[in-house]
N, C-alpha and C positions, 0 to 999 in steps of 0.2 A: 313393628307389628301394628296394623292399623284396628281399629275396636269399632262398635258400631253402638253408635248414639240413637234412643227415638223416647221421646217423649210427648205428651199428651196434654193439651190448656183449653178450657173453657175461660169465660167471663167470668165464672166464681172461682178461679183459681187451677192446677195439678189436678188431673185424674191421678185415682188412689190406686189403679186396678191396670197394669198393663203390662204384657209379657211379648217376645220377641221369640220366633223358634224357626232353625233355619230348614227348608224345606228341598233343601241340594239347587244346583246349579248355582249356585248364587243369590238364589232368590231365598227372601225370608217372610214369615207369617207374623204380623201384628196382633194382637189380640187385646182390646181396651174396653172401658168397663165407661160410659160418661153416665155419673148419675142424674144430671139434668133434659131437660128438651132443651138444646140448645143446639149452635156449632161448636166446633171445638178446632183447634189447628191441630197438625200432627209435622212435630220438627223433628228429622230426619240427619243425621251428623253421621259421616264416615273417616275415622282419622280425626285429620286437623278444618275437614273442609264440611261446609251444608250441601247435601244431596240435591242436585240443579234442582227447583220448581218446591224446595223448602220452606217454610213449611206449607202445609198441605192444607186446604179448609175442608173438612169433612160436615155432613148434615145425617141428622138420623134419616133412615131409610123406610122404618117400621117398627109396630110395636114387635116385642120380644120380652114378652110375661113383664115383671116388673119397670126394665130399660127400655135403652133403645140396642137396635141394632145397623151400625156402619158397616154397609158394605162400598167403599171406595178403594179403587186400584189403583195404585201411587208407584 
């Protein structure tokens, strides 16, 4: 049985805030929380192997009340 790895890194270290929910077909929904204006990477693991084009550099998009909000399709 293979599992599905993703996790979330700024420059100051692990986002605290991030959930995975699968959305059918295969496909699944991200959902991360970065408390900085920064970038952040997003590493992407299925099994034993990195998801091709791993990890991912994502950039805030827009404000979103206190954050930001990432909208990138990986």
């Amino acid at each position: 049985m293979n599992a599905l790895f993703v996790g979330a890194v700024t420059p100051h270290g692990p986002t605290d805030e991030l959930s995975v929910s699968h959305s059918g077909g295969g496909k699944f929904v991200v959902k991360y929380t970065i408390p900085h204006d920064t970038e952040a990477l997003i590493f992407v693991k299925y099994g034993d192997g990195q998801i091709p084009g791993s990890p991912f550099p994502v950039r805030p998009a827009h404000e979103n009340g206190g954050g930001k909000e990432y909208n990138d399709r990986i």
